[in-house]
C-alpha positions, -999 to 999 in steps of 0.1 A, spaced: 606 432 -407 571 435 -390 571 450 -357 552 435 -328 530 457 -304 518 427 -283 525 391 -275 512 366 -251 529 336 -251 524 304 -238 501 319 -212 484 303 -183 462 322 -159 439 309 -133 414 332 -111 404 317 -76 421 280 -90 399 281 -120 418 283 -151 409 311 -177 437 313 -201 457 277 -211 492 277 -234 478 310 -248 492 327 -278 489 352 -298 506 382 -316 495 416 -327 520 442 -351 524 472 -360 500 488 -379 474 458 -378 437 456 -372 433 416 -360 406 401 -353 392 375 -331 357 354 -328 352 339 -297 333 306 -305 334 297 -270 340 326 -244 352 309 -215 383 328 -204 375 359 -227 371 387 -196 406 372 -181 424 377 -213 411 414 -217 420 419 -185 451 406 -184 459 434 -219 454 460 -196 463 449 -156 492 426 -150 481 401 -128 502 370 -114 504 344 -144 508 303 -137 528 305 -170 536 325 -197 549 360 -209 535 388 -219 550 414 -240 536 451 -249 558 478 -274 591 453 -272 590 450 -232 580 425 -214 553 434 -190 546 407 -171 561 373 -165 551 339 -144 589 344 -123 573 379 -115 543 403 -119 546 440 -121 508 450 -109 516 481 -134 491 489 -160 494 489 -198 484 519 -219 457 494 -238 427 513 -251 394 490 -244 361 505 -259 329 478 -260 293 484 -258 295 501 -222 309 534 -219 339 547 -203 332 586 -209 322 611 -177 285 618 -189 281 651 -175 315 666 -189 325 680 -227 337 658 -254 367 678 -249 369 675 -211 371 636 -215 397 636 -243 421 662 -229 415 670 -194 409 632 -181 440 623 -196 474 604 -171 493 634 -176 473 668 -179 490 691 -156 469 725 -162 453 742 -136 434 761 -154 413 748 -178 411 771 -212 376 754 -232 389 771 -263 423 759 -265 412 724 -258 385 733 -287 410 744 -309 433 714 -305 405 692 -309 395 701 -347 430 691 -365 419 656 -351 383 658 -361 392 669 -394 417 642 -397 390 614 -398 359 634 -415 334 633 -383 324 666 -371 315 662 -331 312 692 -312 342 696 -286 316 716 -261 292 688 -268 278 668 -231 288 630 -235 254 621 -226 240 637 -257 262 616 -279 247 587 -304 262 553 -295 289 561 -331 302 593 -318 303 578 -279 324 553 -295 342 579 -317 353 600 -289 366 571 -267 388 560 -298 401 597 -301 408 595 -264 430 569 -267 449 581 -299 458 612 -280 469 592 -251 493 574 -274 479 537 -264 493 521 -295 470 491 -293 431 495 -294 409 471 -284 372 474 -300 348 448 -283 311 442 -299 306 477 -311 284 461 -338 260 454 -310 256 490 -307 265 507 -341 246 498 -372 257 489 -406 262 522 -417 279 535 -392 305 505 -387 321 510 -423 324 548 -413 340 533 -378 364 508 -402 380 541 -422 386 558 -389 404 523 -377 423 520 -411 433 560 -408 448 555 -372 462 517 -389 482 539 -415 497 558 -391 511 533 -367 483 522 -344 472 485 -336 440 471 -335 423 440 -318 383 439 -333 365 410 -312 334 402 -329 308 370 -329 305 379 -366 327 364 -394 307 392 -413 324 418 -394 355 404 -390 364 401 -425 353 436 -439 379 450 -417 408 422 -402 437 419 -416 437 383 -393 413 367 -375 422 346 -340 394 317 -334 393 321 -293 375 288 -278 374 280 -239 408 296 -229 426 290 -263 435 305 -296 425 276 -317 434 289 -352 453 323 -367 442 327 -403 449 356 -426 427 370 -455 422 347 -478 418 316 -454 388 333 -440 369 326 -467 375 297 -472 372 265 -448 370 287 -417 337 308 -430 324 272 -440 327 255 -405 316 286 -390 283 287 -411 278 250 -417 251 253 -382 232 283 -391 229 274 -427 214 240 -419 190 259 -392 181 287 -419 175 262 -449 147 239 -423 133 270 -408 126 287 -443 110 257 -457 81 254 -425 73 296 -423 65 304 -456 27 311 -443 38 330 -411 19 365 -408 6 358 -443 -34 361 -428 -21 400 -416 -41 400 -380 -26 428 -359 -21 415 -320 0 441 -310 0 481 -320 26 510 -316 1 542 -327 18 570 -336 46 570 -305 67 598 -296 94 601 -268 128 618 -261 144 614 -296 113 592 -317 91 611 -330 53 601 -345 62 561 -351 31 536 -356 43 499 -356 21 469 -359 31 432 -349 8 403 -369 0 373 -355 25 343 -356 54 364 -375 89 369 -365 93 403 -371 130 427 -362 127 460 -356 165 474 -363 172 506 -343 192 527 -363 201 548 -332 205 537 -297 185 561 -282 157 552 -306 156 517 -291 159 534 -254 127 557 -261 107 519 -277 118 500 -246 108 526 -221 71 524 -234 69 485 -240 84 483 -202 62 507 -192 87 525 -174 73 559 -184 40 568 -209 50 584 -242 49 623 -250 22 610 -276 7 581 -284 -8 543 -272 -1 506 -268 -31 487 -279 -29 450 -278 -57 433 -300 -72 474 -302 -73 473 -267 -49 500 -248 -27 480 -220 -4 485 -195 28 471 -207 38 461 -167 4 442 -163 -4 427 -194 -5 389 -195 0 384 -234 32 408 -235 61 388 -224 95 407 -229 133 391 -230 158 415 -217 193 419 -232 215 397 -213 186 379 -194 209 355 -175 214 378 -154 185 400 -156 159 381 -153 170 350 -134 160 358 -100 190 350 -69 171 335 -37 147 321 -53 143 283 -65 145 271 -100 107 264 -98 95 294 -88 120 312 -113 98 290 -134 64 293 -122 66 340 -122 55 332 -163 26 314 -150 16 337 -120 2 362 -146 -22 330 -156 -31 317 -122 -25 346 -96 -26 319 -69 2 297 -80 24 302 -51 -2 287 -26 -10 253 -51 17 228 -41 -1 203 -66 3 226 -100 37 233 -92 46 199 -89 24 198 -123 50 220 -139 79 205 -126 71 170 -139 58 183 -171 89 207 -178 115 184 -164 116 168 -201 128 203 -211 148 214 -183 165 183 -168 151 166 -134 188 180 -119 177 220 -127 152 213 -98 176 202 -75 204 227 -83 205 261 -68 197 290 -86 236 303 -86 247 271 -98 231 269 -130 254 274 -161 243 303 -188 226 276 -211 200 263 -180 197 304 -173 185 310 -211 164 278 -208 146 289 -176 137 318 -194 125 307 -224 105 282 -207 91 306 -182 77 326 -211 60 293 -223 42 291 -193 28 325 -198 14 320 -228 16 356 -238 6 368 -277 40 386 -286 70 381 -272 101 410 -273 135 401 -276 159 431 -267 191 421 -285 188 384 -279 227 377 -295 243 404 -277 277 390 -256 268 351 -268 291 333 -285 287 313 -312 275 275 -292 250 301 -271 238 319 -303 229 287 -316 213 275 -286 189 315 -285 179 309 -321 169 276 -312 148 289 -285 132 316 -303 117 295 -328 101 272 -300 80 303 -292 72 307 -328 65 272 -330 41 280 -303 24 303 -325 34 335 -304 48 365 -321 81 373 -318 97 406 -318 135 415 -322 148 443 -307 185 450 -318 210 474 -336 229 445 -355 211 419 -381 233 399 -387 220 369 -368 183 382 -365 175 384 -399 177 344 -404 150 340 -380 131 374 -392 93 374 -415 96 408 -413 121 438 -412 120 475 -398 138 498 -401 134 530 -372 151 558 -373 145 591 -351 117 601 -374 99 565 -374 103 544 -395 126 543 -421 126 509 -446 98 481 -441 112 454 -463 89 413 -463 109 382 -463 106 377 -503 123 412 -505 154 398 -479 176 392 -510 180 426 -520 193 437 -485 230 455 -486 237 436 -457 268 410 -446 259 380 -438 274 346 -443 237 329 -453 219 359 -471 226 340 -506 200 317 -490 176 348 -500 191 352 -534 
């Protein structure tokens, strides 16, 4: 008989009389590494808070090792020894790999802290799973993988016997996620649970033994193996391979005519080292960082933030200033929040894109009653009414978007445009990518996963610290080792 590690059942949660979590349910056993999509993440945060903290349930139970743990007729407020490791860390930077493992640990009683013993009790574990990170190493030095690494050994040694991993594809490539799976199927062998939350089917099913579809609140479906590939993976699809087949048959020309707009010459930072990148006219081209701190070192010159060890930014063989350019437009990761400014109205959210175009934008009450008219088709007349705070994440990505259409800019960047959406959002980004490329503007995706930017992509590169690593064209796209559910489109 299986034995379960964690149930909720028939949950209901509600946070400041909103409700998060309705008739929830779900079970996780022994051993198991289950997986979940979220196709709509309403109530997502609440349920992976509620794994860890026990806060006061409208309904519902919730079980954890055979005990229950909290309960709508009464709430502990204890905590549950669930590991959570996503895209953000939870390591002290500026202490060992050791330190963080051992001495940070409920329950480390020493004094006296002896480097070498934790050093020495640290190898058996390293050995066990076939990565070699140096105990004495600073967490601030680590790649995203070993980061990642060492936060899963932390929780091993602290016993939590159910591990949550959240997005890590986000920040891990390919590579380095299969290497990630063996470690998870290791600790899986030897008794430990496993919830892997991913936006990617891909993902889900190199490594789930189950998969939970999570939509607004709800488990809608629990399927096991050999149901994922059937109807599930072809109602997950059915969208993006409808969007891929149209979008393939009208960009066959893009970046065919080869004119350079945008030019990385021979850049070098804290960890890249001599990279030249050039970004053609019209094309959608991705740029996959094969190491996080690569991409940190490219955004730091294309934001401007700081000028490279080596190196220049030329835009049509012109050196620019990132900050002050007018035909650069950059997308931050998560730009609902970034770069939808609080205090301000929706139209002059909307009208910052045009202010590199007409510096005196803010004075002319007639153009910006120009834009609003003219963009209200896009946006929705009720955007302009609505304050700022109000809007939901899909009129956020919108007002973005659109303010980059007023700019006009050459090439736009994308850091990580799929990063924390689920699959309705995702849909709704693609869809709003290609308007700029319909525009004839360049785009340029920034990200460590591929799985969603390669149906968009003209072009692929590959950067590792030492430039660039692969340069693969479109026609080539079929002979990618890659997991994706449309790449047979390629083939």
């Amino acid at each position: 008989m299986r034995q379960e590690v964690f149930r909720m059942e028939r949950v209901t949660y509600l946070d400041k009389g909103s409700k998060q979590l309705e008739d929830f349910n779900l079970q996780i056993y022994r051993g198991e590494i289950m997986g979940m999509v979220p196709i709509r993440a309403h109530g997502l945060q609440a349920f992976l808070q509620l794994m860890q903290t026990n806060m006061p349930l409208y309904d519902g139970h919730v079980y954890y090792c055979g005990e229950r743990v909290n309960s709508w007729k009464s709430t502990r407020r204890s905590v549950n020894r669930i590991g959570v490791i996503d895209a953000h860390s939870r390591l002290v930077e500026h202490m060992t790999v050791s330190d963080n493992i051992f001495v940070l640990r409920q329950g480390f009683r020493q004094n006296l802290i002896k480097n070498r013993l934790l050093q020495r009790q640290l190898a058996p574990f390293m050995e066990d799973i076939g990565v070699h990170i140096p105990a004495d190493a600073y967490v601030d030095r680590l790649s995203a993988f070993e980061r990642v690494t060492v936060e899963l050994l932390r929780a091993v040694v602290a016993g939590y016997r159910l591990i949550v991993l959240h997005e890590i594809g986000t920040v891990i490539n390919g590579s380095e996620l299969g290497k990630l799976y063996e470690i998870m199927h290791h600790y899986a062998g030897q008794g430990f649970s496993f919830l892997y939350i991913s936006l990617h089917l891909e993902e889900i099913m190199e490594v789930c033994d189950r998969v939970a579809l999570f939509s607004s609140g709800r488990i809608q479906k629990v399927a096991g193996r050999a149901e994922m590939k059937s109807e599930i993976v072809q109602s997950y699809t059915i969208e993006f391979d409808k969007m891929i087949r149209y979008h393939m048959g009208r960009r066959s020309a893009a970046g065919k005519n080869k004119k350079a707009v945008l030019s990385l010459s021979h850049i070098s930072g804290e960890v890249l080292t001599d990279f030249t990148m050039e970004v053609y006219e019209g094309e959608c081209l991705v740029v996959q960082n094969l190491d996080e701190q690569v991409l940190r070192d490219i955004l730091s010159v294309l934001y401007g933030d700081r000028k490279p060890k080596e190196g220049k930014l030329c835009m049509g063989g012109r050196p620019i200033r990132p900050a002050s350019c007018r035909d650069l437009a950059l997308i931050s990761a998560d730009p609902t929040r970034t770069m939808v400014f609080q205090g301000m109205s929706c139209l002059d959210n909307l009208c910052m894109g045009l202010s590199r175009r007409v510096p005196g934008i803010w004075k002319n009450t007639r153009m910006k009653n120009s834009v609003k008219r003219e963009y209200a088709e896009i946006l929705g007349e009720d955007v302009f009414v609505t304050p700022v705070e109000a809007l939901g994440d899909r009129q956020r990505y919108q007002l973005v978007y659109t303010r980059v259409l007023l700019q006009k800019p050459k090439v736009v960047v994308c850091v990580q445009p799929f990063r924390g959406a689920d699959l309705a959002h995702r849909v709704f980004i693609w869809k709003m990518m290609e308007m700029l490329l319909d525009r004839g503007m360049a785009v340029v995706i920034l990200t460590i996963n591929l799985a969603d930017s390669m149906s968009l992509a003209d072009r692929l590169i590959r950067v590792g610290k030492e430039g660039i690593v692969q340069e693969v064209e479109k026609e080539a796209f079929g002979s990618l080792s890659i997991a994706a559910p449309w790449m047979d489109l390629y083939r």
